[in-house]
N, C-alpha and C positions, 0 to 999 in steps of 0.2 A: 362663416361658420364659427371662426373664432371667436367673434365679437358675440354668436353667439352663447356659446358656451362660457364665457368671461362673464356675462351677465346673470345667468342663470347659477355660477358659483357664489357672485354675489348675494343674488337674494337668499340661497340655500344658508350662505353667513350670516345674513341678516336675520333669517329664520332659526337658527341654532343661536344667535344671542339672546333672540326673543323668547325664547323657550326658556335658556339660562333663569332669565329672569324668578322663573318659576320655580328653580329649585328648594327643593327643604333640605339642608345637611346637617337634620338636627335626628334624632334617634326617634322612629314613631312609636316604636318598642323596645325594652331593651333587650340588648342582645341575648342576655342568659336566655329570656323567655321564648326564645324564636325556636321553635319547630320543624317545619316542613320547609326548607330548603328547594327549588325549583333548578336544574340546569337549562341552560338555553345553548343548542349549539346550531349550526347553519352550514349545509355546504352544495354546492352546484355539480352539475350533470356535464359541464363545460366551461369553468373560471375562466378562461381566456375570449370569450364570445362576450357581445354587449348583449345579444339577447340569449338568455339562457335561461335554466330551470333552477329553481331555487328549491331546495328541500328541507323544512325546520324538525328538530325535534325539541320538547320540552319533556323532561323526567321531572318529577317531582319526588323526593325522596324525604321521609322522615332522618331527621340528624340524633333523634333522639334515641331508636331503636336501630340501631349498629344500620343505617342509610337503609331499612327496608324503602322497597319502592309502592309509592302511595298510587300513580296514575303517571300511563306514558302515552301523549300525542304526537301527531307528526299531521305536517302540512306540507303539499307540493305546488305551488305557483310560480308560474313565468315572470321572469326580471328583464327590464331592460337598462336597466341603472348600470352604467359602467362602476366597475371600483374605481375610487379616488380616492387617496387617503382622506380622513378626516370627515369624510361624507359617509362610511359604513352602514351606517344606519339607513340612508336614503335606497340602499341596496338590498339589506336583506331585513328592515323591520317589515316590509310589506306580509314576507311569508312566515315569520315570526307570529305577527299578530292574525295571521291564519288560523297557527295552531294553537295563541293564548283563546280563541273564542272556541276553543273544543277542550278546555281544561272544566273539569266537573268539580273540581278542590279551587280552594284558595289557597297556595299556598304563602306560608309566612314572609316570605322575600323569594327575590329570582338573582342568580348570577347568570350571569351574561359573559360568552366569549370574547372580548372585547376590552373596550375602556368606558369609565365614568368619567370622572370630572377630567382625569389627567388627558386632557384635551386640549386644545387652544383657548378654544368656547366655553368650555366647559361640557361639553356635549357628543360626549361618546358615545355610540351606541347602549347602552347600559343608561346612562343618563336619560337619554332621548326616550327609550322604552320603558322607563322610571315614569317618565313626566306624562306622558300619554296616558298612561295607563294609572297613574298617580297610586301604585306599587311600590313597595320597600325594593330598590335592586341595586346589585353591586357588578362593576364589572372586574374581571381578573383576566388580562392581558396575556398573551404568553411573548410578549417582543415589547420593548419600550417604544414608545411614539410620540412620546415629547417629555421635556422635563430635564432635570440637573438631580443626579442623583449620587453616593458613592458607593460601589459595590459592597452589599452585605459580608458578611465572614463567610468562610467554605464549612457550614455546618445550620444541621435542622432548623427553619424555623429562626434563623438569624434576617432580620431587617431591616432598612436604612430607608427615613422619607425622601420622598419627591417634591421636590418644589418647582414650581410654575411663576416668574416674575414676585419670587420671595412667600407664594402661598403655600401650606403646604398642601397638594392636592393627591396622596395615596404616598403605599410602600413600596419599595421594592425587597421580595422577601425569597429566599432560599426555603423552598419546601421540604430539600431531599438535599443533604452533604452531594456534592461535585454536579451540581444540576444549574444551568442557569436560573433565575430570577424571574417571580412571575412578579407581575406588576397589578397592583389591588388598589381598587378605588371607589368612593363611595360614586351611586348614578343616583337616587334618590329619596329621602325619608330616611337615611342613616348618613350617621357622623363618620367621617374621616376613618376614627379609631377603631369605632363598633366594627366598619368593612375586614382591616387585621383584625380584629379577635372573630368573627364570623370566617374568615380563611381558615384559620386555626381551630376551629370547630368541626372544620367540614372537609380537613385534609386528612385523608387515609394511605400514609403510605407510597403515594403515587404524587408528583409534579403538581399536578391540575388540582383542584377540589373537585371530589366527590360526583358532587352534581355536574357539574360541568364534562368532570371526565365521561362518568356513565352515558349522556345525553349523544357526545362524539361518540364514544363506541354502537349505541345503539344506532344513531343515523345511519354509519357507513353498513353495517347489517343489512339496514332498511333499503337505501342508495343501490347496493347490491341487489336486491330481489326486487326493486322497483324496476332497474337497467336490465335485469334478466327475464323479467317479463314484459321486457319493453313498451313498460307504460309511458316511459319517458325518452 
């Protein structure tokens, strides 16, 4: 079984390089122009179970009009993808891209609960769901998962980059005075930089950005009244 599963990480590597290849980390628009912001968040009915229920929500929110919300879906599909670091995406882009094919907007770019490039591969969920879907999307981390970085200053909006084997691949950025560090990184069709001033756009006050926050709050609501009517 081992020898199993040692195999099946490799091609999974092998697969997350080949994608790499695919990346644009060039700006498809620029940032001032960008609009409609998408959060993407994900969370299960049982994280400790290999087979469990995955539940997506994607909020799409205008940035421009103080984050009205433009259109919110949610999708609910069985996983049987264990978590592994650095595989994320093998886990929950399935129920993800549930809920991206019931979005009735395009929206401008998606941030993603996760990582982009700041990955080994380059292929963080954000990335992965970038390249598929060949979407502007940024991922913003709430934990570091690889990288050399040295901690930003104890005040707003203070940030210091990430590098990966000398690249730089994201920030590490203080949202809120006395908060740890969220970690922001381009996944695809935006540069490096555009990802920081896109955070910067879309934080209100709160840790997370915007979209990303709302998307959490609204899931566990959803997750609630799904568990309570035991649909799942």
């Amino acid at each position: 079984m081992e020898g199993v599963e040692d195999t099946l990480i490799q091609k999974l590597k092998a697969q997350q390089l080949e994608l790499a290849q695919k990346l644009n980390l060039k700006d498809r628009i620029p940032v001032e122009e960008i609009k409609t912001v998408a959060g993407i968040d994900v969370t299960f009915t049982d994280i400790w179970s290999t087979k469990t229920t995955g539940i997506a929500c994607i909020t799409v929110l205008d940035i421009t009009r103080n984050f009205e919300t433009v259109e919110t879906v949610y999708a609910v599909k069985e996983v049987d993808f264990p978590y592994i670091p650095t595989f994320l995406a093998y886990r929950e882009l399935p129920v993800i891209m549930e809920a991206y094919k019931k979005l009735s907007s395009r929206p401008d770019v998606f941030i993603l609960d996760g990582m982009g490039i700041l990955h080994p591969r380059k292929m963080g969920i954000a990335a992965h769901f970038g390249v598929v879907t060949d979407t502007i999307s940024v991922g913003c981390g709430k934990s570091r998962l690889t990288g050399e970085f040295e901690p930003p200053e104890n005040k707003k909006f203070a940030f210091s980059p990430v590098y990966i084997d000398g690249e730089l691949r994201g920030y590490a950025v203080r949202t809120k005075k006395n908060a740890n560090p969220v970690f922001i990184s381009p996944g695809n069709n935006i540069s490096v930089e555009s990802s920081l001033k896109l955070l910067f756009r879309t934080t209100a006050g709160y840790k997370l950005p915007e979209p990303t926050r709302q998307a959490h709050n609204l899931l566990q609501k959803y997750r609630k009244q799904l568990i309570g009517s035991s649909h799942v």
